[in-house]
Backbone as CSV, one residue per row, in Angstrom:
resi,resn,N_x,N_y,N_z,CA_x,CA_y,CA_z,C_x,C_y,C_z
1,UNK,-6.030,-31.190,-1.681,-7.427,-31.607,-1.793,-8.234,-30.934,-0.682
2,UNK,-9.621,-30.727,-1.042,-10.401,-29.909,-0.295,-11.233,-30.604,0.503
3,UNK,-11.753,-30.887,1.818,-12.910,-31.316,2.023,-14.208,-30.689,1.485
4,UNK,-15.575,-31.925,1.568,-16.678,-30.828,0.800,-16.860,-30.163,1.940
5,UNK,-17.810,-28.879,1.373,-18.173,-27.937,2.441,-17.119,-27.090,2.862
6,UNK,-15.820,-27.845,2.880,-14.913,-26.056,3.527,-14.285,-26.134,2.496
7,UNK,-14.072,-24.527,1.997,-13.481,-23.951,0.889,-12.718,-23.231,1.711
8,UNK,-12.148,-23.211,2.510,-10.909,-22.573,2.652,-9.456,-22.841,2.321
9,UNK,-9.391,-23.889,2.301,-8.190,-24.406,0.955,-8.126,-24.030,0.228
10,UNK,-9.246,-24.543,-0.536,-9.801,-23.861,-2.128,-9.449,-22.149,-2.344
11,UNK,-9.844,-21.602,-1.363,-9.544,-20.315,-1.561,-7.885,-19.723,-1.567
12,UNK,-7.689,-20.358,0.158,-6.248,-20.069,-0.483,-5.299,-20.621,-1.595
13,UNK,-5.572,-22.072,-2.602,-5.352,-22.012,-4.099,-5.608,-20.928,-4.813
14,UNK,-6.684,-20.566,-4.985,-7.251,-19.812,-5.695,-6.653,-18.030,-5.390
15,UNK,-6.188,-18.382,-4.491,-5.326,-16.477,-4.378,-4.351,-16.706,-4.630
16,UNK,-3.616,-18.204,-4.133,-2.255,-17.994,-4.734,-1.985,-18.064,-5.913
17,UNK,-2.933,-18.527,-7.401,-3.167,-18.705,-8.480,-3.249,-17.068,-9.352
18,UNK,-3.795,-16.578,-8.451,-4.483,-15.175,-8.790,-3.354,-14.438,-8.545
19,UNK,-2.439,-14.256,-7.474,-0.783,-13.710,-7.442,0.048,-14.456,-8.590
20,UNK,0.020,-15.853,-8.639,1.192,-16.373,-9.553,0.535,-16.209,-10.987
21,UNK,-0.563,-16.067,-11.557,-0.672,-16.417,-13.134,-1.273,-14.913,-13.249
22,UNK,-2.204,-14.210,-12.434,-2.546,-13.271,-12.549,-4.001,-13.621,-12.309
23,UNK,-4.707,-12.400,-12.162,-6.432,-12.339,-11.465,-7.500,-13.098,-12.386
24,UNK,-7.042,-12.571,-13.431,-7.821,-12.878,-14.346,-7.027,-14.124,-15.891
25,UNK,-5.972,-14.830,-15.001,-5.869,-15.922,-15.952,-6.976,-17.313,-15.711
26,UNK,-6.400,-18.152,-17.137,-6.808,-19.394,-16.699,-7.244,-19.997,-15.268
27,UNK,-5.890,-20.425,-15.092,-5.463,-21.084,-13.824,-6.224,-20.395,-12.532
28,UNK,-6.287,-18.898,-12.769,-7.032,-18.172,-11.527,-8.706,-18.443,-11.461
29,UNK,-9.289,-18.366,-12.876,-10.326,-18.631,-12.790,-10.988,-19.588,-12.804
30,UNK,-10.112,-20.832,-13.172,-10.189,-22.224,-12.409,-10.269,-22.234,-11.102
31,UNK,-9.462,-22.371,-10.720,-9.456,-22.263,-8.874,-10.275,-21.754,-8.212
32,UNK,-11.324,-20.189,-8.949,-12.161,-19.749,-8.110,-13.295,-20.315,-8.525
33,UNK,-13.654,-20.950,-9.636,-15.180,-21.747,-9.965,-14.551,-22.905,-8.696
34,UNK,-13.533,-23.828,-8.350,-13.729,-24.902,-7.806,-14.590,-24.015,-6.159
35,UNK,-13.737,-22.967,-5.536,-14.525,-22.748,-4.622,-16.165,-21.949,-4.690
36,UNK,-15.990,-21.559,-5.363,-18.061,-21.454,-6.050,-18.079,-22.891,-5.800
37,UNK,-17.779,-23.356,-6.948,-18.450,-25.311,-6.398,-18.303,-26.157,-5.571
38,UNK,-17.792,-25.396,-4.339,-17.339,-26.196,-3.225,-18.098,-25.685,-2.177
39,UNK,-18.817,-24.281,-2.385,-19.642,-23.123,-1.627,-21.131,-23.588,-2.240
40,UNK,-21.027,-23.714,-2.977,-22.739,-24.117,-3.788,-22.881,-25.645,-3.229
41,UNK,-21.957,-26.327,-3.076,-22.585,-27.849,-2.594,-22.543,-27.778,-0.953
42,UNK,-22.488,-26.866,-0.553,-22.284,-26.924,1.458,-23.701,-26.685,1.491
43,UNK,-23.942,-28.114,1.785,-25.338,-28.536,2.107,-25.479,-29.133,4.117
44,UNK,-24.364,-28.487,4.690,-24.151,-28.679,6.426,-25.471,-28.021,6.871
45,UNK,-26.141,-26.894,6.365,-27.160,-26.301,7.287,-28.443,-27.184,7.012
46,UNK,-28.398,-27.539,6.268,-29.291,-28.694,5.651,-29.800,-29.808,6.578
47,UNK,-28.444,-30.219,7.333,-28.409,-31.603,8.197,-28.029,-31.065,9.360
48,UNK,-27.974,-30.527,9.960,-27.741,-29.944,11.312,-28.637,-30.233,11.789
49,UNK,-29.097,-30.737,13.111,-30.084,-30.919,13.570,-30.884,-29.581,14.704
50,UNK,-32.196,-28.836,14.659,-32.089,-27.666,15.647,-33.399,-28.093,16.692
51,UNK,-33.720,-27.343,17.222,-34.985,-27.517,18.496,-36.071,-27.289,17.382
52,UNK,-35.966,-27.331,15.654,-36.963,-27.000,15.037,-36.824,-28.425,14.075
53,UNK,-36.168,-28.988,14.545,-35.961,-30.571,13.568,-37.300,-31.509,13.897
54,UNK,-38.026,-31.906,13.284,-38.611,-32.413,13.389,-38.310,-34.340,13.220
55,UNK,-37.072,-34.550,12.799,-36.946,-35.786,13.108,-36.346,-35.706,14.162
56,UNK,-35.708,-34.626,14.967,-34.794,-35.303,16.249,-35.804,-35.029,17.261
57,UNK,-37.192,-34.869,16.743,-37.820,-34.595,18.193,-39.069,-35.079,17.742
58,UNK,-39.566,-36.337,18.314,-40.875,-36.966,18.361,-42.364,-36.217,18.422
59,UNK,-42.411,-35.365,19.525,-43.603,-34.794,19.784,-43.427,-33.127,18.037
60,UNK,-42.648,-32.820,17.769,-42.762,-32.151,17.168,-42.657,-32.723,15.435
61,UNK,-42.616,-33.893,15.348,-42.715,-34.697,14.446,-43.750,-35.356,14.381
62,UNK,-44.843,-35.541,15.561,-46.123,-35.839,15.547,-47.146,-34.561,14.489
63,UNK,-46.444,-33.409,15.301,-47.251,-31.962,15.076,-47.402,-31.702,13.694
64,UNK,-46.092,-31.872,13.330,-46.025,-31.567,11.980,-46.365,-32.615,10.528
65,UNK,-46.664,-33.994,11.042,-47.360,-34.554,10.430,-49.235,-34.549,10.780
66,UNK,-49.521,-34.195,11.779,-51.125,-33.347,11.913,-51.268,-32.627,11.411
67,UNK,-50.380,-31.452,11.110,-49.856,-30.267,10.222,-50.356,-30.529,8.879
68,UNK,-49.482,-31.314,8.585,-49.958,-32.010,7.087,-51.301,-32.581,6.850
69,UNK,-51.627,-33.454,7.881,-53.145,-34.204,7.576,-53.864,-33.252,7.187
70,UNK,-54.019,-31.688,8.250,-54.790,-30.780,8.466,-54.915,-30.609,7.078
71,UNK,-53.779,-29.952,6.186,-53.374,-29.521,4.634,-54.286,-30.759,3.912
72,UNK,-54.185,-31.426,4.082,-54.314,-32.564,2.900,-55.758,-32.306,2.973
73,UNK,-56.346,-32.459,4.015,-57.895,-32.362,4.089,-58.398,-31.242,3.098
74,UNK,-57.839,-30.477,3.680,-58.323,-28.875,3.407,-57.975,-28.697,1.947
75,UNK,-57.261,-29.304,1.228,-57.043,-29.564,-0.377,-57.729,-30.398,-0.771
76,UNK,-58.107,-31.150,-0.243,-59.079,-32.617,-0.749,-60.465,-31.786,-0.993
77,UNK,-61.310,-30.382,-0.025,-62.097,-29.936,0.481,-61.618,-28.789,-0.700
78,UNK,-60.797,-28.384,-0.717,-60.963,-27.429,-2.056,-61.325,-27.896,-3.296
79,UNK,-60.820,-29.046,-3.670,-60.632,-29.660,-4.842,-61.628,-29.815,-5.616
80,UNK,-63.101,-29.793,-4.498,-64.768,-29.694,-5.035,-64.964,-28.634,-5.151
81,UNK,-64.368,-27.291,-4.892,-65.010,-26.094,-5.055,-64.063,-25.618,-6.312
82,UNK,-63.078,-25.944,-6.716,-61.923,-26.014,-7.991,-63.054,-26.412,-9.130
83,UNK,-63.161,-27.637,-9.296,-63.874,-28.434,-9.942,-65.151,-27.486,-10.851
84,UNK,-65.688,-26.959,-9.600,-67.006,-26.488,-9.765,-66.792,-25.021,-10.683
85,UNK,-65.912,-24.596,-10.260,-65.341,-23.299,-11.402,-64.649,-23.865,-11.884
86,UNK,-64.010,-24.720,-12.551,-63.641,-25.217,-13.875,-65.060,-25.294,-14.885
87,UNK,-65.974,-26.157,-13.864,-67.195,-26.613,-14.826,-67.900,-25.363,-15.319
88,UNK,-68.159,-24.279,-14.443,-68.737,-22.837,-14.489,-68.149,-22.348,-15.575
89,UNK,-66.995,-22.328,-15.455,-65.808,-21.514,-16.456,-65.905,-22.362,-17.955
90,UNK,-65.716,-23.222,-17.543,-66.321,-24.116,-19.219,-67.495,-23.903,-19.920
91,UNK,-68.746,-23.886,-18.716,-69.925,-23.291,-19.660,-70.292,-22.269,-20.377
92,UNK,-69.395,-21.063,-19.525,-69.456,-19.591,-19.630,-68.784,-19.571,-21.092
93,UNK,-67.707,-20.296,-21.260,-66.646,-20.083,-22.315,-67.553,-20.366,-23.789
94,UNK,-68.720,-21.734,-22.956,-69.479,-22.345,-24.036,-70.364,-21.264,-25.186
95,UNK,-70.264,-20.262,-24.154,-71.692,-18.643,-24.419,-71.439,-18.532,-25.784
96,UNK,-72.056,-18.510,-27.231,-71.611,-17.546,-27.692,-72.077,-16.676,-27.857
97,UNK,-71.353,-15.495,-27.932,-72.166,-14.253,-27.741,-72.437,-13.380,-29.154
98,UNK,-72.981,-12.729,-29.690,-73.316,-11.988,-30.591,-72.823,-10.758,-30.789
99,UNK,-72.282,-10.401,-32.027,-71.569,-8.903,-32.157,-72.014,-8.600,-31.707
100,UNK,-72.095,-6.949,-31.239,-72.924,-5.336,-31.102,-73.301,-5.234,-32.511
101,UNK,-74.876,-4.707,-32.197,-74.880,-4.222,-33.146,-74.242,-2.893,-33.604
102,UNK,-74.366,-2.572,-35.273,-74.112,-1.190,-35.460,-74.830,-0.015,-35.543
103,UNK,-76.155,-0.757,-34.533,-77.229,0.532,-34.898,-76.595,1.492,-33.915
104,UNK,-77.167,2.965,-33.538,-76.753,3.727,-32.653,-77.330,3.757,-31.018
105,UNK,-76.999,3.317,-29.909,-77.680,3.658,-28.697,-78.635,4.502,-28.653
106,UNK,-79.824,4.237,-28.125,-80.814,5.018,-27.788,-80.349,5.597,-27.061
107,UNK,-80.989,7.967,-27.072,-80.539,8.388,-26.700,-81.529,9.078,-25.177
């Protein structure tokens, strides 16, 4: 059995599978999806904590929720100028416009 996150077990199954049944049997290509799926769920860098964590560090967990306020504003503050070219863009769409004619351009 493997722990999650280290596939190095997994791997060495998976070679000795690949010597005993062959590279490309069953059994081999079983063994190497389990370490793909044992490599795809190593979610460790995820939870590590760094000098850029913002929950293990207060003052930088302040920042980065000001961070956000700042954002939220500034979307709240777009959201009227959105609006306003939607409404523009709706009227424009409202135009209708008239063939060309088929007379010839004045020359």
């Amino acid at each position: 059995c493997v722990e999650r996150g280290n596939s190095s077990g997994a791997i060495q199954e998976a070679i000795e599978a690949s010597r005993k049944f062959g590279p490309t049997s069953q059994q081999a290509r079983v063994a190497w999806d389990i370490v793909e799926e044992i490599n795809a769920s190593d979610n460790s860098a995820a939870y590590s904590s760094s000098e850029h964590d913002a929950l293990a560090n207060p003052s930088l967990n302040k920042q980065t929720y000001d961070h956000f306020l700042q954002l939220q504003k500034l979307a709240d503050e777009q959201k009227e100028h959105i609006e306003s070219v939607k409404h523009v863009t709706t009227q424009i769409r409202a135009i209708k416009l008239a063939p060309p004619s088929s007379r010839s351009l004045p020359k």
